[in-house]
C-alpha positions as CSV (number, residue, x, y, z in Angstrom):
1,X,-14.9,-30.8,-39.4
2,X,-15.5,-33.7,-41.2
3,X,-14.0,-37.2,-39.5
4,X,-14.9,-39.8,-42.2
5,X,-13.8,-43.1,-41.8
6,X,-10.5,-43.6,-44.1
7,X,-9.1,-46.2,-45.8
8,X,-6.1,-46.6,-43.8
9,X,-6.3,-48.6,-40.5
10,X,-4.0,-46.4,-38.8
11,X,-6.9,-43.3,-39.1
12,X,-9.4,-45.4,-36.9
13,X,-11.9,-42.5,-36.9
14,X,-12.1,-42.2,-33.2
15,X,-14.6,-39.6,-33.1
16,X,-17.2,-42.1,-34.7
17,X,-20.0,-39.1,-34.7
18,X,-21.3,-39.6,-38.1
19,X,-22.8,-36.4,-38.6
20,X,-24.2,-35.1,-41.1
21,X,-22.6,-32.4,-43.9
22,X,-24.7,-29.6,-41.8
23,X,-23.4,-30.9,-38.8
24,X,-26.6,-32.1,-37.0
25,X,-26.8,-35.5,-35.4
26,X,-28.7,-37.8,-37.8
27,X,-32.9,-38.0,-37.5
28,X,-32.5,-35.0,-35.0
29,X,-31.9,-34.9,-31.5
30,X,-35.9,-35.1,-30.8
31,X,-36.6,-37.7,-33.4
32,X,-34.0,-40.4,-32.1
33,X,-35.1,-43.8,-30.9
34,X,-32.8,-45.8,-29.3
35,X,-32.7,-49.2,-30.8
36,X,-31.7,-51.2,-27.5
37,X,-29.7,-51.0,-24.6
38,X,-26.6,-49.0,-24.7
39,X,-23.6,-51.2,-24.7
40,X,-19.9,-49.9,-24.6
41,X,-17.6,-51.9,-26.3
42,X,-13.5,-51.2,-26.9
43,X,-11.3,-52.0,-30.1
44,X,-10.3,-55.1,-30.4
45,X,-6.9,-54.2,-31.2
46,X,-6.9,-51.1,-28.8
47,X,-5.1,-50.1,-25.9
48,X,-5.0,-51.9,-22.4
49,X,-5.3,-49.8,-19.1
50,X,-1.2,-49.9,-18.3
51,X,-0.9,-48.7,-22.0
52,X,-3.4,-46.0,-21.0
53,X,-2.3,-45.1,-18.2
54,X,1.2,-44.7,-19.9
55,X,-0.2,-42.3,-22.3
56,X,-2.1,-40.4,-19.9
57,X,1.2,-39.7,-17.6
58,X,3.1,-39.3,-20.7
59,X,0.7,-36.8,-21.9
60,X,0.5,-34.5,-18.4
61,X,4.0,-34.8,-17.4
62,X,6.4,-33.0,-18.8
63,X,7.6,-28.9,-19.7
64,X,4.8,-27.1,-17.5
65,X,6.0,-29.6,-14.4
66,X,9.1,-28.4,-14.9
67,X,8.0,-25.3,-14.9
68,X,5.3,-24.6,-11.8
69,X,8.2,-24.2,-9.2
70,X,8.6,-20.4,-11.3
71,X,5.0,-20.4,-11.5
72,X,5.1,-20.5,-7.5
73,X,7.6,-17.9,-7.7
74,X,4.8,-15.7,-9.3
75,X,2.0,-16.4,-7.0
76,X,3.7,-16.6,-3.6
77,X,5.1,-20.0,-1.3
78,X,1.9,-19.9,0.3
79,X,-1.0,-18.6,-2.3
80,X,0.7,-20.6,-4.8
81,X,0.2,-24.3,-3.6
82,X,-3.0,-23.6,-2.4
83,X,-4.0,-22.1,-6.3
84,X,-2.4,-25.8,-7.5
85,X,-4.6,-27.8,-4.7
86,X,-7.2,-25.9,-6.1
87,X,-6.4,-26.0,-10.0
88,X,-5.8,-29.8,-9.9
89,X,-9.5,-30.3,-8.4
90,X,-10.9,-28.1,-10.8
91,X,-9.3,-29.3,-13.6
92,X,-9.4,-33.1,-13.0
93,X,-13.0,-32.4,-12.4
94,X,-13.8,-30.7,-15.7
95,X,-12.6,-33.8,-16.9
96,X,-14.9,-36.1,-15.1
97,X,-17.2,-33.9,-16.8
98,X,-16.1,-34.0,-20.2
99,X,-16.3,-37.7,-20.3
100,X,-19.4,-37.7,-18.6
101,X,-21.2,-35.7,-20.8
102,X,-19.5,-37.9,-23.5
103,X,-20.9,-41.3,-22.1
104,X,-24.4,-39.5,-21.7
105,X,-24.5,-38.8,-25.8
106,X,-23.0,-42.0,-26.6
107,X,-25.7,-43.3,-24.7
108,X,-28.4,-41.5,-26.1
109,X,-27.4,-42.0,-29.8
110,X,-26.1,-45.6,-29.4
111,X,-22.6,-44.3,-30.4
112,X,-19.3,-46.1,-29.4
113,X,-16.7,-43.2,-29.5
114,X,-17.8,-39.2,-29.4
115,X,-14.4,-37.0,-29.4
116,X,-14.6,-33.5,-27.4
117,X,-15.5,-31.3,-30.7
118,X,-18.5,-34.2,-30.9
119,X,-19.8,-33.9,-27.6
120,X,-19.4,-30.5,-27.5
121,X,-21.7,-30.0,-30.6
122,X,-24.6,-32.8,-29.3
123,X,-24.6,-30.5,-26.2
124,X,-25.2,-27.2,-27.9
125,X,-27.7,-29.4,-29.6
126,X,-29.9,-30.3,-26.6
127,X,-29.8,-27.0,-25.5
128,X,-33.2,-25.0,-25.1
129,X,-32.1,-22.0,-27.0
130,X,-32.6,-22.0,-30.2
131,X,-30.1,-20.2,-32.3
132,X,-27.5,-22.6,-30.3
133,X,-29.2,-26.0,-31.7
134,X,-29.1,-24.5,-35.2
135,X,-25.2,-23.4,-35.2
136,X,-24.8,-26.1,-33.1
137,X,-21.7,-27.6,-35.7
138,X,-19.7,-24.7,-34.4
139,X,-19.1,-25.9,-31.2
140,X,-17.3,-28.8,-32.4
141,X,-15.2,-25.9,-34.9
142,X,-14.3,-24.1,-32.0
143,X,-13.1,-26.7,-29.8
144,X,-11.3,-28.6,-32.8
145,X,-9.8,-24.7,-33.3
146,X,-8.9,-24.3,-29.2
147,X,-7.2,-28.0,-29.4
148,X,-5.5,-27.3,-32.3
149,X,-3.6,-24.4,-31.1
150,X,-3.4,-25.6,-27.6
151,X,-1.4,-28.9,-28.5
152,X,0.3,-27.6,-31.2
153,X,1.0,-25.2,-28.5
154,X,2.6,-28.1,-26.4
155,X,5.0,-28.8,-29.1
156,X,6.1,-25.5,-29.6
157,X,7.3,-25.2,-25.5
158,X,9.2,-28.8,-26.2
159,X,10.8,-27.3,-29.4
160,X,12.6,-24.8,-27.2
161,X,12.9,-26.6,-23.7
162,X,14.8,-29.4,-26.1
163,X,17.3,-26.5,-27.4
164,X,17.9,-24.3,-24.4
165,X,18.8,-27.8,-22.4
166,X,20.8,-29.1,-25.2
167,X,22.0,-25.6,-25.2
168,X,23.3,-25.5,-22.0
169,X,24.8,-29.1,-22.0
170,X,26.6,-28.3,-25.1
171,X,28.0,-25.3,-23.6
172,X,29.6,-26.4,-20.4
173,X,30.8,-30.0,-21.6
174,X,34.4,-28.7,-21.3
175,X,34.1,-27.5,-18.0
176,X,32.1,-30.6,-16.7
177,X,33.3,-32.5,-14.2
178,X,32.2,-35.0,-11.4
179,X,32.5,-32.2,-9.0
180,X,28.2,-31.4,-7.9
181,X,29.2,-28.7,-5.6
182,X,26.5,-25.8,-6.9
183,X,29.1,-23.3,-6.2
184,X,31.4,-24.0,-8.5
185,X,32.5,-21.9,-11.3
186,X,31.8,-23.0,-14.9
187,X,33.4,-21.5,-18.0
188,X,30.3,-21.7,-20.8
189,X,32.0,-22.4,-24.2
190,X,30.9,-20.1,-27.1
191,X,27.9,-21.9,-28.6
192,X,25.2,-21.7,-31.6
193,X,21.9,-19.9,-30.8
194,X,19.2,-22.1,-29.3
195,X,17.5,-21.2,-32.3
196,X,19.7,-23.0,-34.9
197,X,19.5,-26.5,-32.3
198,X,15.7,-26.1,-33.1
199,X,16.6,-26.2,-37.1
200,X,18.3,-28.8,-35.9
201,X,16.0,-31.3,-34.1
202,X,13.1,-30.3,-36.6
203,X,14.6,-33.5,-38.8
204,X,13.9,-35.7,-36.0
205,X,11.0,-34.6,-34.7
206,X,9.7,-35.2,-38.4
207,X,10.7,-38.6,-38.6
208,X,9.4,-39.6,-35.1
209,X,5.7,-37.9,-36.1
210,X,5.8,-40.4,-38.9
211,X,4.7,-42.9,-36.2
212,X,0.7,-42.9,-36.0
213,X,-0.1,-45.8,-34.1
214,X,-0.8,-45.4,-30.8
215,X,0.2,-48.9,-29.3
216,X,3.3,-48.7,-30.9
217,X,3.9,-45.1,-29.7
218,X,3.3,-46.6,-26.1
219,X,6.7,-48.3,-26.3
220,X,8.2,-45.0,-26.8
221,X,6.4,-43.6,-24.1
222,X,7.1,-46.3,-21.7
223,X,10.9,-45.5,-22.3
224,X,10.2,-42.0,-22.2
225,X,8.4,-42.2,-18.6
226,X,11.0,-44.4,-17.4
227,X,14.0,-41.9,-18.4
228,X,11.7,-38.9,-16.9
229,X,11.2,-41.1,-13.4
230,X,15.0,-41.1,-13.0
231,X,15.5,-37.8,-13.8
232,X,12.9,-37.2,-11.3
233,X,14.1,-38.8,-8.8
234,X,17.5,-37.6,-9.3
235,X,16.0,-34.0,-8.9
236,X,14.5,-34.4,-6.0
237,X,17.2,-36.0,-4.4
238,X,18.9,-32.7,-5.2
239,X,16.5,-30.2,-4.3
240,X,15.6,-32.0,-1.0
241,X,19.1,-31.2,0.6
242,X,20.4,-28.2,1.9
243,X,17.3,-26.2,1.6
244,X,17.5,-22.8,2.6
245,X,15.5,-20.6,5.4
246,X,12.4,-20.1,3.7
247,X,11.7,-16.7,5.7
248,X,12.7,-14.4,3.0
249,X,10.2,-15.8,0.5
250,X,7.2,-13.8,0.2
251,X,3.9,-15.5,1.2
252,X,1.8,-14.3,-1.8
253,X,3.2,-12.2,-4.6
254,X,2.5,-9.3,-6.5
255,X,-0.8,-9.7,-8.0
256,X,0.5,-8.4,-11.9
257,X,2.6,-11.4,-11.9
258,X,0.1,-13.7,-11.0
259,X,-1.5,-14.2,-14.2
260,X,1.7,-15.5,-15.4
261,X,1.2,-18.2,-12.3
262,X,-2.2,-19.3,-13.9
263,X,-0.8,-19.7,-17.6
264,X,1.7,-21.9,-16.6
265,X,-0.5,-23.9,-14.1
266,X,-3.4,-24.2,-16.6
267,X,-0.9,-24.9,-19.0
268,X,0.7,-28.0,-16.7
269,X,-2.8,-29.7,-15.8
270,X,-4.4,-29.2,-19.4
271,X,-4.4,-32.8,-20.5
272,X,-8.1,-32.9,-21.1
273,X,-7.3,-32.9,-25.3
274,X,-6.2,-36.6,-24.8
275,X,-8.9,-37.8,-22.5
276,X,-11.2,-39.1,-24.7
277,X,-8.8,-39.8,-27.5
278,X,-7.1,-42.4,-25.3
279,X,-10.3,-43.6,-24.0
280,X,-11.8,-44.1,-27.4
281,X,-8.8,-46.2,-28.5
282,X,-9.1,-48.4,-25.3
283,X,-10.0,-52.4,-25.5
284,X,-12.2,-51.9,-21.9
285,X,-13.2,-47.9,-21.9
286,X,-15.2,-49.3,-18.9
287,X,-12.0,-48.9,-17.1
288,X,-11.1,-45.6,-18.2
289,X,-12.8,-42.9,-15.2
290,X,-10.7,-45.0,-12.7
291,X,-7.6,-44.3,-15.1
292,X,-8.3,-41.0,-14.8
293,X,-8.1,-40.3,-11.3
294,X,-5.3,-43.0,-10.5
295,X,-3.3,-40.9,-13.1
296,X,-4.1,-37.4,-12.5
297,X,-3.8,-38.2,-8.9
298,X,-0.3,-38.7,-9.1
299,X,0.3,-35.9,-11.3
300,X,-1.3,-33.4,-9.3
301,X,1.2,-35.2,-5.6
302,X,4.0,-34.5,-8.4
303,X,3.0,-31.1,-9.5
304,X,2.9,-29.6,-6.0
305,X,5.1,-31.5,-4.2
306,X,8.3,-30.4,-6.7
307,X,6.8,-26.6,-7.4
308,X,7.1,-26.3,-3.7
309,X,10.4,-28.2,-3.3
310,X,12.0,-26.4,-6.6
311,X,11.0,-22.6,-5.1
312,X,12.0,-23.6,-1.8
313,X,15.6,-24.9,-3.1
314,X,16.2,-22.0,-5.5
315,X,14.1,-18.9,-4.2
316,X,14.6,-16.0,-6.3
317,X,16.9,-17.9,-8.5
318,X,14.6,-20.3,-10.1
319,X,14.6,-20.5,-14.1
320,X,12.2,-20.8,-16.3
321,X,12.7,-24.9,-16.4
322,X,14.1,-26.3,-13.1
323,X,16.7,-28.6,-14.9
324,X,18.2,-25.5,-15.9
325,X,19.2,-24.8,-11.9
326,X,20.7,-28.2,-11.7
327,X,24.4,-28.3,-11.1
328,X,27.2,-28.8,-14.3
329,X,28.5,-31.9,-13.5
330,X,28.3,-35.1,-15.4
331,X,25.1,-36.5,-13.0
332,X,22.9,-33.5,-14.0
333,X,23.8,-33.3,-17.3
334,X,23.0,-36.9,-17.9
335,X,19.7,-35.7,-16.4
336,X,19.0,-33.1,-18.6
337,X,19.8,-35.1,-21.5
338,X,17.5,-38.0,-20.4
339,X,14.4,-35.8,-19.3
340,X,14.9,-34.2,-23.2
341,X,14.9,-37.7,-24.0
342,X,11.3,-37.8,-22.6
343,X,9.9,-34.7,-23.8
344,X,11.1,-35.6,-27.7
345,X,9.5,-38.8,-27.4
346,X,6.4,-36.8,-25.4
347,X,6.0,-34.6,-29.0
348,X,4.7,-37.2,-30.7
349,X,1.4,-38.0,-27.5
350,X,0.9,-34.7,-28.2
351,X,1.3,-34.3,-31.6
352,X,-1.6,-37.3,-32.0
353,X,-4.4,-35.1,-31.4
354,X,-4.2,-32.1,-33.6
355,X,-2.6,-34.4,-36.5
356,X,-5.9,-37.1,-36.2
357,X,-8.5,-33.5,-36.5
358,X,-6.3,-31.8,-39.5
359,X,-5.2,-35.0,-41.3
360,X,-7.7,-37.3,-42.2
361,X,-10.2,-35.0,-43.7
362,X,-7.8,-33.6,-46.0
363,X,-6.5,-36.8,-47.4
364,X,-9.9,-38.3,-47.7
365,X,-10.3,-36.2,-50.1
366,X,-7.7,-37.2,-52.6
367,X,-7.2,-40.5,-54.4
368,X,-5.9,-44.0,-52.5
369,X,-2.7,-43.2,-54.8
370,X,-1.6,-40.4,-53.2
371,X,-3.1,-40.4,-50.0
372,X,0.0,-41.5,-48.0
373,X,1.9,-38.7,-49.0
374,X,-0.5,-36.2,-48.7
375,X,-0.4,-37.4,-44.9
376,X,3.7,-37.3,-45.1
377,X,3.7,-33.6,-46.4
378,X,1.2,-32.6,-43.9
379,X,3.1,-33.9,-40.7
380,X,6.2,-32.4,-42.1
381,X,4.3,-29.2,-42.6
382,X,2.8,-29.2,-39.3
383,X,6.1,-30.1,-37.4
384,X,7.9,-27.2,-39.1
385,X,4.7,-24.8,-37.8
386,X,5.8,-25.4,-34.4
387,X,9.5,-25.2,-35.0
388,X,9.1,-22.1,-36.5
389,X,6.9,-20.4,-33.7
390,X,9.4,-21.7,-31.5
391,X,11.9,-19.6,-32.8
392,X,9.9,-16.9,-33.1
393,X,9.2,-16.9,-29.4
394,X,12.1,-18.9,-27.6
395,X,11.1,-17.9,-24.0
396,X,10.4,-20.7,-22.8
397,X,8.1,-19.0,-19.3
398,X,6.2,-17.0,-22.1
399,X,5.3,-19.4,-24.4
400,X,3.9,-21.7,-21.1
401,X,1.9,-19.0,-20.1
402,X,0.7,-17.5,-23.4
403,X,-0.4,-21.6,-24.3
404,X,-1.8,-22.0,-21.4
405,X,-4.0,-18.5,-21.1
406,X,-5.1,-18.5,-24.5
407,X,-6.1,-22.2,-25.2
408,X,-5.7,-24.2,-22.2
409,X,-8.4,-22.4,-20.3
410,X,-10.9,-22.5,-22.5
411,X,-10.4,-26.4,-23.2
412,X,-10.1,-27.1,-19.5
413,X,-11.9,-24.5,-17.6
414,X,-14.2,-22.8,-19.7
415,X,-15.9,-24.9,-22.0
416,X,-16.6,-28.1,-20.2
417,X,-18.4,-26.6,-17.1
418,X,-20.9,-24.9,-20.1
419,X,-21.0,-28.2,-21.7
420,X,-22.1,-30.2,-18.9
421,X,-25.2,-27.1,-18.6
422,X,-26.1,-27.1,-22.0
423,X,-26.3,-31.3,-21.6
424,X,-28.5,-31.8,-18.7
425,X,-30.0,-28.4,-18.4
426,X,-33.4,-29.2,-20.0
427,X,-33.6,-32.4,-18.0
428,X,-33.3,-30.6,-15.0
429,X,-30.0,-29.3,-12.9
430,X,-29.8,-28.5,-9.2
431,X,-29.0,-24.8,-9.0
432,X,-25.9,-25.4,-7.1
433,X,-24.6,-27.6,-10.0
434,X,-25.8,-24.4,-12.4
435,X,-23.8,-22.0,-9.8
436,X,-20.4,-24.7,-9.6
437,X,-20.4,-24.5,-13.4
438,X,-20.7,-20.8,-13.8
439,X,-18.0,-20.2,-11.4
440,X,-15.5,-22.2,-13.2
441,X,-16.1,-21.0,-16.1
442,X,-16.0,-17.4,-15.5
443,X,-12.7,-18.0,-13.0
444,X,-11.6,-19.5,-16.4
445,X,-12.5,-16.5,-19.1
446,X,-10.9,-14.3,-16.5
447,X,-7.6,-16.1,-16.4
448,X,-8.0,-16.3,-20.3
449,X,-8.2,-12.4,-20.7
450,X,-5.7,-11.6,-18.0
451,X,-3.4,-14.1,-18.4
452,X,-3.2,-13.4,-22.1
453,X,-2.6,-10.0,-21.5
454,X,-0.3,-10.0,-19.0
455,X,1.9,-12.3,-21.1
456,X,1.8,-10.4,-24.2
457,X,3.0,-7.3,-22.0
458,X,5.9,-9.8,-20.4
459,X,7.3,-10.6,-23.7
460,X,7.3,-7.1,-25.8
461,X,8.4,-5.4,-22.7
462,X,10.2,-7.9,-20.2
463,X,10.3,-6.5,-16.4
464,X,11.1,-9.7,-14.5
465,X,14.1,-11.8,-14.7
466,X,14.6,-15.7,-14.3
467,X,17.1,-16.8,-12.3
468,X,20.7,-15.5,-12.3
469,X,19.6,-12.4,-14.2
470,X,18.6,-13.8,-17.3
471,X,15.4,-13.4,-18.9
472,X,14.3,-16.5,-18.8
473,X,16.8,-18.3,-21.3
């Protein structure tokens, strides 16, 4: 895809690849000479490393946290913390590598900013086989294609986690009270299908995509991480107390539900669309690998620490979202409200990526005049996408998993480790790198095929339930 510098400030192309209209890096890969030492430099005007750091937590923390203590519930109280230890490595590590691989090209072609899609195509570029350097633009097709779906993905889970929390706030305001106690009886009050409060957050959600500036959505995010960090805190508080004998819960569970496990984990630790993007946009990108682990660091201690406190508090009960367990009283349903609070505003991170690979190409190629709404109508018509896959799938556990098994895998386990062989391959690789690489990939494309399937088959013929005998909102 074609990421020509526009006329607007606000589409800073941050992909900066310059390629040419057959894709190929200009002069050749072979026929490059580098004019001087490779220098790194930032935007003037870009982000600083708390701003980063904002977006980065903003970006990884949200719905598919919410979701891994059911994902543990799928994979066992043992086998599944171990599969997040082992995930988060994995993961965080394929990011390392992305950027790496990134750095190593900017280097080589004397380039400030490459964007995933970019590096992917300079590695298929440098590759040995020949039939991969001359389709090499469709490596950055298919990874613009896997992002795509994989964060538009993201906004249709926060489409219906927004409605089936509003939902169940809306439907138990009469009965709420100050009374906690978890066995109390609630009468629900008749209520509109979560499907109609998804028609009717699509208005807002539009308005808030209108923002394209990254700085100024770190405000918004700063606000949204700070509601999210008291709801936190307040759910933990919860779930800490009054934990039950975890004798009863099975060590590792069946093995057809564990597919579902890896969806939703893949799903929770696939942040690796905004990696670059955020570096790119960074006033020191010198800065940035420490980000990265500092941030991911804590999401990964959050990530297993409240999958195994959630499964451990609930058991067998646990719902698709664990805000969903929390008792009807006006505490919890302050905490509801303000964690949706968080995931609107968390749309909009997420919305960033896919909007700055669709957009700008299409309205580059229509007049000055019109451009802005061009843009307008294409948020609008993006944003209503989601929404309406949303209500066509408004399981909130399925849509994680299907997300996550389809597109998150191959973004954040699958391509990346071939990337980094296809890079350094001719220059020479240890065969235990090779080996590593091939391993995560594969463990990926079968978590990608099984996952998928297993998905599909959960949501055209449900067997499980989610908590109190529902199927999973």
């Amino acid at each position: 895809m074609s990421t020509r510098r526009l006329r607007s400030e606000d589409y800073n192309d941050y992909s900066s690849t310059d390629v040419t209209p057959e894709g190929s890096p200009p002069d050749g890969m072979n026929g490059f000479v580098h004019p001087g030492p490779y220098q790194r430099f930032g935007e003037t005007n870009g982000t600083t490393w708390y701003q980063t750091l904002i977006h980065l937590l903003k970006g990884n923390i949200g719905t598919g946290l919410l979701g891994l203590p059911l994902a543990v519930r799928n994979a066992g109280i043992l086998l599944g913390p171990l599969s997040l230890v082992v995930m988060g490595v994995v993961a965080v590590h394929c990011m390392g590598i992305l950027v790496k691989c990134a750095h190593h090209f900017c280097n080589r072609f004397q380039k400030q900013f490459l964007d995933y899609g970019g590096t992917m195509m300079y590695g298929l570029e440098s590759t040995p086989i020949s039939w991969l350097r001359t389709h090499a633009v469709w490596g950055r097709r298919v990874v613009g294609l896997f992002l795509i779906i994989t964060q538009l993905g993201f906004c249709c889970v926060y489409f219906v986690f927004l409605a089936d929390n509003l939902k169940q706030v809306i439907s138990t305001a009469n009965g709420t009270t100050n009374d906690c106690s978890p066995n109390r009886t609630v009468t629900m009050t008749p209520t509109m299908d979560s499907r109609l409060y998804m028609l009717s957050l699509l208005p807002f959600v539009v308005l808030l995509t209108f923002i394209q500036n990254l700085k100024v959505l770190s405000i918004f995010s700063m606000l949204a991480n700070m509601a999210m960090f008291v709801s936190l805190v307040v759910i933990y508080q919860y779930i800490v107390r009054d934990i039950p004998d975890p004798s009863d819960l099975p060590l590792a569970a069946a093995w057809k539900t564990y597919p579902l496990f890896f969806g939703t984990a893949v799903f929770a630790f696939e942040g690796i669309g905004v990696v670059l993007p955020l570096e790119n946009k960074m006033k020191n990108p010198r800065q940035f690998p420490v980000i990265l682990y500092v941030g991911m660091t804590i999401v990964t201690t959050l990530y297993i620490s409240l999958s195994i406190l959630g499964y451990l508090r609930f058991g067998a009960d646990i719902q698709a979202s664990i805000t969903l367990n929390l008792p009807n009283c006006w505490l919890y349903q302050a905490v509801k409200l303000l964690f949706s609070f968080g995931i609107f505003f968390t749309y909009a991170v997420q919305f960033y990526v896919p909007a700055e690979i669709i957009i700008p190409p299409l309205v580059a190629r229509v007049s000055e005049r019109w451009g802005w709404l061009v843009n307008m109508l294409l948020r609008v018509a993006l944003v209503s996408v989601t929404c309406v896959l949303a209500i066509l799938i408004p399981r909130l556990d399925i849509v994680i998993s299907l997300v996550g098994s389809i597109s998150s895998s191959a973004l954040a386990l699958i391509f990346p480790p071939l990337l980094e062989i296809a890079t350094y391959y001719a220059e020479g690789m240890h065969p235990f790198v090779i080996a590593k690489d091939v391993v995560i990939s594969v463990f990926g494309f079968v978590g990608f095929v099984v996952g998928t399937y297993e998905a599909l088959v959960e949501l055209i013929a449900p067997a499980t339930t989610v908590g109190n005998g529902t199927s999973a909102m």
